[in-house]
C-alpha positions as CSV (number, residue, x, y, z in Angstrom):
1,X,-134.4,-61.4,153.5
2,X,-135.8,-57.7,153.3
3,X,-138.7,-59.1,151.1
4,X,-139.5,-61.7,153.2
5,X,-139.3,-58.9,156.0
6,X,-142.0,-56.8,154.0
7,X,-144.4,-59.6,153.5
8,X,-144.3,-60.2,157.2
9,X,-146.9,-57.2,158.4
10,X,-148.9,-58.1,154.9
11,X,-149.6,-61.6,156.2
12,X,-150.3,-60.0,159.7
13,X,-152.4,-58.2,158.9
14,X,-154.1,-60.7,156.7
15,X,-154.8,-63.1,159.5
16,X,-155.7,-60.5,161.8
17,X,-158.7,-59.7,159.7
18,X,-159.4,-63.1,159.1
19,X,-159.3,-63.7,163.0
20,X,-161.4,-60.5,163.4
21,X,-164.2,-61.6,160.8
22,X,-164.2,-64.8,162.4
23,X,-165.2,-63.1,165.9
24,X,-167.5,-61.1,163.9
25,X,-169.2,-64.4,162.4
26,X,-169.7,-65.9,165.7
27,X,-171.3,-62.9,167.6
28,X,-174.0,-61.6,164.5
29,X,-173.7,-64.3,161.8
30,X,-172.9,-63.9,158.0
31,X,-175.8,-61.4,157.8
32,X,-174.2,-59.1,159.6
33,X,-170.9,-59.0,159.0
34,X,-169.0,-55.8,157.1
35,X,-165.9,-55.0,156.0
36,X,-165.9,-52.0,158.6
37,X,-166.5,-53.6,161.4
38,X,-164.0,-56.7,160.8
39,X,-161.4,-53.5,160.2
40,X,-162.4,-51.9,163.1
41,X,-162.2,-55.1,165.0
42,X,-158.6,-55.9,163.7
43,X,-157.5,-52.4,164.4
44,X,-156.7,-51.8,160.6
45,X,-157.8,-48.9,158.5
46,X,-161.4,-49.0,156.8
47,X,-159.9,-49.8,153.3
48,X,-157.6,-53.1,154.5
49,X,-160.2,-55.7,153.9
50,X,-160.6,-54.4,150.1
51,X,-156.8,-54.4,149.7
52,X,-156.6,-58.2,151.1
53,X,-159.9,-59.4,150.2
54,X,-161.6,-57.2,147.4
55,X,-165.3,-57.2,148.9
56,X,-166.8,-58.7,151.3
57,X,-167.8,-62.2,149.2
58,X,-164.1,-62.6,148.9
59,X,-163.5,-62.1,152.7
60,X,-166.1,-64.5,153.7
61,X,-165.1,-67.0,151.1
62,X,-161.4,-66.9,153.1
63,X,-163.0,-67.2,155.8
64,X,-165.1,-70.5,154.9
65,X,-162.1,-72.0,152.8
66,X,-160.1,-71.6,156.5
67,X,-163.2,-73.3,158.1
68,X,-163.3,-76.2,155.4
69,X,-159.3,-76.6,156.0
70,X,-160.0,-77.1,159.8
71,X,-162.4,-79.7,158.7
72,X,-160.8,-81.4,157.2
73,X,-157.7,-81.4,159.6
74,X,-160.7,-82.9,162.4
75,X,-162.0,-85.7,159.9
76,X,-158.3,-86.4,159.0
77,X,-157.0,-86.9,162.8
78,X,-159.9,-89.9,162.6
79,X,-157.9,-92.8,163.1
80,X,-160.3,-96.4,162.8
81,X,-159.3,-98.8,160.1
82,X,-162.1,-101.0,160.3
83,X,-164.3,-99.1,158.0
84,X,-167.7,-99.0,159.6
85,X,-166.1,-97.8,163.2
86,X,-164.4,-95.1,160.8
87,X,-167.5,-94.2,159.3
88,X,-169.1,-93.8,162.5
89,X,-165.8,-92.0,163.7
90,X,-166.2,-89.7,161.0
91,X,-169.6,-89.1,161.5
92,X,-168.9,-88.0,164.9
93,X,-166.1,-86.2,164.6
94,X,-168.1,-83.6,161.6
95,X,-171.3,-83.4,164.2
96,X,-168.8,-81.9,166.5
97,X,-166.8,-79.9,164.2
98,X,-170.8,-78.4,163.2
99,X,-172.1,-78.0,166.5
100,X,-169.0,-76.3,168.0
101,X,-168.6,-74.3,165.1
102,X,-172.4,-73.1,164.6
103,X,-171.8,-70.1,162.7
104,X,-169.3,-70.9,160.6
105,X,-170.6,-74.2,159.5
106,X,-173.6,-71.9,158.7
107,X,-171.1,-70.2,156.3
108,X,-169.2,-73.0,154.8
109,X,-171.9,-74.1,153.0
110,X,-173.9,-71.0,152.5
111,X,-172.7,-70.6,148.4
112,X,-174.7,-67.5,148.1
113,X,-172.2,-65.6,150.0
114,X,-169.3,-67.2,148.2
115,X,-167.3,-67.2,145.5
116,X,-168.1,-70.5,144.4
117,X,-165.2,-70.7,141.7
118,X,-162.5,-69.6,143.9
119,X,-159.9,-72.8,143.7
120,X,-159.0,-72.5,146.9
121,X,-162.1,-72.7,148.5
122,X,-162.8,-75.2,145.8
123,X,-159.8,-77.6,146.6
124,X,-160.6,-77.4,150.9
125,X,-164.0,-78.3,150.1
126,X,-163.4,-81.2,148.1
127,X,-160.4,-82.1,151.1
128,X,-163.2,-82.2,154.1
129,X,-165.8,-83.9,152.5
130,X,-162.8,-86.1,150.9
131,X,-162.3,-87.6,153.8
132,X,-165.8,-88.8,154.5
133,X,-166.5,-90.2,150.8
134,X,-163.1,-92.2,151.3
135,X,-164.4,-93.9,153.7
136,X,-167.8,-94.1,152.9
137,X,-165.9,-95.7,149.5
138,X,-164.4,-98.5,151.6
139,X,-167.9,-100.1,152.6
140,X,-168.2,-100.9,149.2
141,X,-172.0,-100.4,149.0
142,X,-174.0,-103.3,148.1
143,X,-176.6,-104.0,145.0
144,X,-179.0,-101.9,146.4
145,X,-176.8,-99.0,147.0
146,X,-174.0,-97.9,145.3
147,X,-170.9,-96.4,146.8
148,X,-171.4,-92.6,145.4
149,X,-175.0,-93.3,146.9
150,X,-173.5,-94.5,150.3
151,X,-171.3,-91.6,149.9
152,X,-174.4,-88.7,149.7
153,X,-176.5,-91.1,152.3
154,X,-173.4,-90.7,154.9
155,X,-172.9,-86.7,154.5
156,X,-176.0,-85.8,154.0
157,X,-176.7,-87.5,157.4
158,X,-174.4,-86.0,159.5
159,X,-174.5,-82.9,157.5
160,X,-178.4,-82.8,158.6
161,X,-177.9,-83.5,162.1
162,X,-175.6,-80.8,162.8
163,X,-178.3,-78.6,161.2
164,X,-180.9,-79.7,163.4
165,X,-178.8,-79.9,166.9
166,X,-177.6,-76.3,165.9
167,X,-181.2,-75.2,165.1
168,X,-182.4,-76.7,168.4
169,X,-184.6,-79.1,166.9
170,X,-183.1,-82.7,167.3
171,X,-184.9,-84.0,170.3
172,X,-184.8,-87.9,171.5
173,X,-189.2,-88.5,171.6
174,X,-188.1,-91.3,174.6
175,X,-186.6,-89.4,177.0
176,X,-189.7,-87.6,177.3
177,X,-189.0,-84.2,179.9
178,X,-185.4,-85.2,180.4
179,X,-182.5,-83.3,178.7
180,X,-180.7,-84.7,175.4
181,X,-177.2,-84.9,175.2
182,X,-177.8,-83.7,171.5
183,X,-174.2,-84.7,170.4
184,X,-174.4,-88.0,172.3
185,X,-177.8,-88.6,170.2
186,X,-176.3,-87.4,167.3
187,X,-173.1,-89.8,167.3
188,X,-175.6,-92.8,168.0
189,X,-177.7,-91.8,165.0
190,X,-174.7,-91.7,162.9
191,X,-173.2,-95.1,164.1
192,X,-176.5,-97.3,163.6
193,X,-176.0,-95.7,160.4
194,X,-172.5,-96.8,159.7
195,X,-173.5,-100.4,160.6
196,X,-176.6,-100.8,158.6
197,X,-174.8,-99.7,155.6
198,X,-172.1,-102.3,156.6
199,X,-175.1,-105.1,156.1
C-alpha cells in the first residue's frame, strides 16, 4: 500500500506535464514548445520533464502516443456494420478528430519530432489507423484494387482532408461567396468515397 502511495504524486505529476504540454501544443505548436515552459505551466520544477520524459522528443512522443490512443478510442466508438456506411463513418469520425484537434494531429504524424521506435507510440499508432484498415479490409477491394490499396486510398483521403480543412484550404468551387461547412464537405467527400470503392 505505501508503494502504491508513493507512485501516486509520480503519476501526478506525470499527467500534469502531459496536460500542461498539451496546452502548450495548442496555443504555439510543436515549434515552440519547451520543457521549461510545459514545467512552468504544470507548476513543477525546471528538471521534472527530464526526470519523466528525458528530452523534449520523448515528451512530445507521449504526448502524440496519448493523441493516437484518443484516436483510436473515436474511430473505435464507430458503430456501422454495413461496411461502406462504416467506412464513411470512419472517415468522418478521423476528419473530426483532425480538425478539432489541429495541433496535435499536426504532431501525431510529424516523425521528425518523435521517437519513431518507441513501442508505445508504435503499438497506438498501428491501434488508430487499425481501425480504419479493418474496415477498409471488409470491402474486399476488387481486381482493380487490392485491399492494402483500398486501405492507403481510404487514409490517405481523409488524412488529406483534415490537412487541407486545418490549413484553410478545402473550399466547395459551387458555393461560390457562401461559407463551407468544411467538415460537412469533408464527410460528403469521404462518403462518395466509401461508395465508389463499394462498386
Amino acid at each position: 500500500m505505501d508503494d502504491e502511495n508513493a507512485m501516486k504524486p509520480v503519476a501526478s505529476a506525470r499527467a500534469a506535464l502531459l496536460a500542461a504540454a498539451v496546452d502548450e501544443l495548442t496555443e504555439h505548436g510543436h515549434a515552440g514548445i519547451s520543457l521549461r515552459a510545459v514545467a512552468r505551466r504544470a507548476g513543477l520544477s525546471h528538471a521534472a520533464p527530464k526526470y519523466h520524459f528525458d528530452d523534449r522528443a520523448g515528451l512530445l512522443t507521449a504526448v502524440a502516443t496519448q493523441g493516437f490512443r484518443d484516436l483510436a478510442a473515436a474511430l473505435g466508438a464507430v458503430d456501422a456494420p454495413d461496411p461502406e456506411a462504416r467506412l464513411a463513418a470512419l472517415g468522418a469520425a478521423y476528419i473530426d478528430f483532425g480538425v478539432a484537434h489541429p495541433a496535435l494531429f499536426d504532431l501525431m504524424f510529424r516523425a521528425v519530432e518523435l521517437d519513431a521506435d518507441d513501442a508505445a507510440l508504435r503499438e497506438a499508432q498501428h491501434s488508430a489507423i487499425g481501425v480504419l484498415a479493418a474496415a477498409a479490409g471488409r470491402m474486399g477491394g476488387s481486381e482493380q484494387m487490392s485491399p492494402s490499396t483500398l486501405t492507403v486510398m481510404a487514409w490517405a483521403l481523409v488524412h488529406g482532408l483534415v490537412v487541407l480543412a486545418r490549413d484553410g484550404s478545402l473550399r466547395d468551387p459551387g458555393a461560390g461567396e457562401d461559407p463551407v461547412d468544411v467538415p460537412v464537405l469533408a464527410h460528403s467527400i469521404a462518403a462518395t468515397f466509401s461508395r465508389l470503392a463499394a462498386r
